[in-house]
N, C-alpha and C positions, 0 to 999 in steps of 0.2 A: 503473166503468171509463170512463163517460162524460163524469165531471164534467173535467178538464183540458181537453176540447174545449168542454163549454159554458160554461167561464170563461171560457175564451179569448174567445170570440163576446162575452159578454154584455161582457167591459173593452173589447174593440174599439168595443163600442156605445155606451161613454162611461159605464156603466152600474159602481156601488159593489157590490162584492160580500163573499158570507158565503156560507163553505160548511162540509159536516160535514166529519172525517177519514174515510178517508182522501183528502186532495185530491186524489190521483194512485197508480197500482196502480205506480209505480216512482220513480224519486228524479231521473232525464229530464227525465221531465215533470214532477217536483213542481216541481222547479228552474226551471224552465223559465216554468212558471204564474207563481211567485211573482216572477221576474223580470221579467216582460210586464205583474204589476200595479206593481210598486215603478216600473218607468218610466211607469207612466198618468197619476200623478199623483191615481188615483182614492183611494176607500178600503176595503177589502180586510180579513177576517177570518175566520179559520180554529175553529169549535168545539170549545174547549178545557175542556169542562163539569165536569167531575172537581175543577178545581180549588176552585168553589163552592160542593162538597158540603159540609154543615154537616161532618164527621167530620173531612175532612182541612184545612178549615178553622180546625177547633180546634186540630189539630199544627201547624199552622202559627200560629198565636200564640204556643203551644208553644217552637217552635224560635225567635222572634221575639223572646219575654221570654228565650233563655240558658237554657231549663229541661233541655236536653240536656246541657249542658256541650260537650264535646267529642262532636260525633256520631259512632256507632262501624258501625250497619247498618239497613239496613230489609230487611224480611221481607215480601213483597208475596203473599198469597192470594187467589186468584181462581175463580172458576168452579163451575159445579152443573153435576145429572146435567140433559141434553138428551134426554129421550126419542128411540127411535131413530125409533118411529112403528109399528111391529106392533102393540105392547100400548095405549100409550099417547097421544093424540094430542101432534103435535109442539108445542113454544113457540117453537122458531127455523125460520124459513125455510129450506126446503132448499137453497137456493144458496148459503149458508154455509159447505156444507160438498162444495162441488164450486171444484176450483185454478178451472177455466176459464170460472166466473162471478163471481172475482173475491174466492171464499169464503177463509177460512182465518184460525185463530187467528192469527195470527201476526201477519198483516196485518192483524185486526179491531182488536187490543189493544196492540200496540206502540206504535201513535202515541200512544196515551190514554197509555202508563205511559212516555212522552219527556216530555212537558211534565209530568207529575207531577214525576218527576224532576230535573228541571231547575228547575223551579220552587220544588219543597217541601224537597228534598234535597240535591242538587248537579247538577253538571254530567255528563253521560255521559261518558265517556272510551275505554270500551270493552265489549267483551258476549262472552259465550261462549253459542251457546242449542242448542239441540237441540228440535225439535218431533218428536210424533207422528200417526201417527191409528188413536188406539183404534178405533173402531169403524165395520172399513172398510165395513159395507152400512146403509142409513138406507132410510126410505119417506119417499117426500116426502107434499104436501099433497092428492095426489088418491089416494093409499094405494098408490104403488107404489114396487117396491124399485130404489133405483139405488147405483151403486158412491160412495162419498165418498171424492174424490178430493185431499180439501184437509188441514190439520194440523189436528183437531179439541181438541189442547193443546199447551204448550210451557213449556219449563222453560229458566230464564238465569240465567247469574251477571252482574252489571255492573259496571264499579268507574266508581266517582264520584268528583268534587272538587268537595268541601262549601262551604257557602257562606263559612266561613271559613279555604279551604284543605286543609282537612284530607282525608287520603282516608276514603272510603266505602264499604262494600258493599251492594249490593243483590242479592236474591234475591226470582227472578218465578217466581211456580208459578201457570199459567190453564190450568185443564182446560174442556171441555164433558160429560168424563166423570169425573165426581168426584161422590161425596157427602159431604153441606156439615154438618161437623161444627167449626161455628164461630159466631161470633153475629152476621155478615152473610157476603151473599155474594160481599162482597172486604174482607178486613183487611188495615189497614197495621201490620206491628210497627215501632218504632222505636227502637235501641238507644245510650244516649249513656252518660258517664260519670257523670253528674250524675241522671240520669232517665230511664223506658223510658215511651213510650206504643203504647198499639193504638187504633187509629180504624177503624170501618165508615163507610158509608155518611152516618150520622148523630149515632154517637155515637162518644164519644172514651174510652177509659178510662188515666189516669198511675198511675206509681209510681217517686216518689222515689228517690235516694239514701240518704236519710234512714230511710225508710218501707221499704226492701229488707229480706224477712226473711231469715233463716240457716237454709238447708234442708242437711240433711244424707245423701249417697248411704248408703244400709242396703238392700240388693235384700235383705233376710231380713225387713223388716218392713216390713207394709202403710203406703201414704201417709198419715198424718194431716195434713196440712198442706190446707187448700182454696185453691190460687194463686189461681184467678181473683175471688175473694174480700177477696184485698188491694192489691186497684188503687182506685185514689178516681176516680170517675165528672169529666171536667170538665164543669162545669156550662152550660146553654145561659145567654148572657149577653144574647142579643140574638134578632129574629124572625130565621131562614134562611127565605128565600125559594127558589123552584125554580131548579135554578142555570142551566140552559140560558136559564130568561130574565132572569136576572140579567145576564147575558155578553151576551145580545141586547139588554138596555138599554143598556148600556156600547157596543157599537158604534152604536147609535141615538145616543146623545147623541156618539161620535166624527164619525158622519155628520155631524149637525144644529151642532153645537157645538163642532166640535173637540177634544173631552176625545180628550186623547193615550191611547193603545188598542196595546198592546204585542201580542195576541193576532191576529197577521198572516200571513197563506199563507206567509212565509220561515218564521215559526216550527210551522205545517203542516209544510212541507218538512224538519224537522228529525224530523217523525215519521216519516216516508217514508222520511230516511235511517235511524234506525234500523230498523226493518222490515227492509230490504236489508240490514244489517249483519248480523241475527240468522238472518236466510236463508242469508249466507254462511257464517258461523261453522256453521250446518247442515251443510250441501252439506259442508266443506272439515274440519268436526271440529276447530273450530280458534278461540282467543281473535281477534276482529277488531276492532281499532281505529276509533274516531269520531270524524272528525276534526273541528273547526270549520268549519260549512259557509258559503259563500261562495253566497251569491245577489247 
């Protein structure tokens, strides 16, 4: 909640900045940030770390060599169980999960899955989201019980426009109350004509057009088929480095060097607008449009 006022200060100081998502708890002030640095003159960058991950890394060479064909959806899963903190001790900070310290799914992971999107998939265009909160009483960190007041998951449909045009669907499921019956704890599915892949964290698993087998519905006979058995692993081709400071090298050598650095507090502010998007489609039950944002 504080960072919009201490960017403020630190660009006025003549001072280059890097900051995490979200840069600002409304779209106000993201706008507002991103436009007091684009007039500084300074240089300015927003952590976009997701994109680095070796897994999504690989869909994206993926989608780069044409192995999609025509892309058709992504399937985006997210999230594990968060202990609530009676039985077991917590892994997330209690102000996560309180609106009025700036807690809430929605807010936490929205920005991250704007710039995935935009970057690996296509362009937003619009959202329908619905959050909850499972599990309205949490203990925090000194063993005591307080109300959680914030969206502990949230569930969106988004439609895209691909990088070649084409439309897109995406489907975001981020719970803090789920258990993780998958092989990280976020997959990307992604469905094209040509070829599907899923990517976690670090690995990537394809499967052809060629390679699709022919499964046949029979609810009177047991599955023999084992799906996830016939995807072909893509292979690592190269070292992955951590990718938060892969991105912190890249604006280091933007600093030092001018390497042109596209990862900029407007495109922050793009997270923030979605965020606000999927809050309204909340509140209102209703598909909300995203429009091109103007900083």
């Amino acid at each position: 909640q504080m960072r919009p006022t201490l960017l403020a200060k630190a660009i006025r100081a003549g001072k280059h900045v890097y900051c995490e998502k979200p840069i600002a708890t409304n779209l106000n002030e993201a706008v507002e940030i991103a436009r007091l640095a684009e007039k500084s003159g300074l240089k300015h960058g927003a952590v976009q770390d997701k994109l680095f991950l070796p897994g999504l890394r690989k869909l994206d060479m993926l989608r780069r060599a044409g192995f999609f064909g025509k892309m058709l959806s992504v399937r985006l899963e997210f999230g594990y169980w968060v202990f609530e903190g009676d039985l077991q001790p917590i892994q997330r900070p209690s102000w996560n999960y309180r609106t009025e310290d700036g807690g809430g799914m929605i807010l936490d992971m929205m920005c991250h899955w704007r710039y995935v999107l935009d970057n690996l998939f296509g362009e937003v265009k619009s959202i329908s989201c619905i959050g909850a909160t499972h599990i309205p009483e949490r203990w925090d960190e000194a063993g005591k019980p307080y109300k959680a007041t914030a969206d502990d998951a949230a569930y969106a449909t988004a439609e895209l426009i691909g990088h070649s045009g084409e439309p897109v669907i995406a489907q975001m499921n981020m719970s803090w109350a789920t258990r993780v019956n998958r092989e990280d704890l976020v997959t990307f599915h992604v469905d094209g004509t040509h070829g599907s892949a899923v990517a976690g964290l670090s690995s990537c698993k394809a499967q052809s057009r060629v390679n699709t087998p022919r499964p046949v519905w029979n609810p009177d006979e047991k599955q023999t088929m084992n799906f996830t058995q016939q995807w072909q692993e893509v292979p690592d081709t190269q070292t992955y480095d951590n990718g938060f400071k892969i991105q912190w090298e890249h604006f280091i050598r933007h600093v030092v060097e001018n390497e042109p650095y596209k990862w900029t507090l407007p495109e922050g502010a793009k997270g923030v607008q979605l965020v606000e998007a999927a809050l309204e489609s909340w509140k209102d039950r209703r598909w909300v449009d995203v429009p091109a944002l103007q900083v």
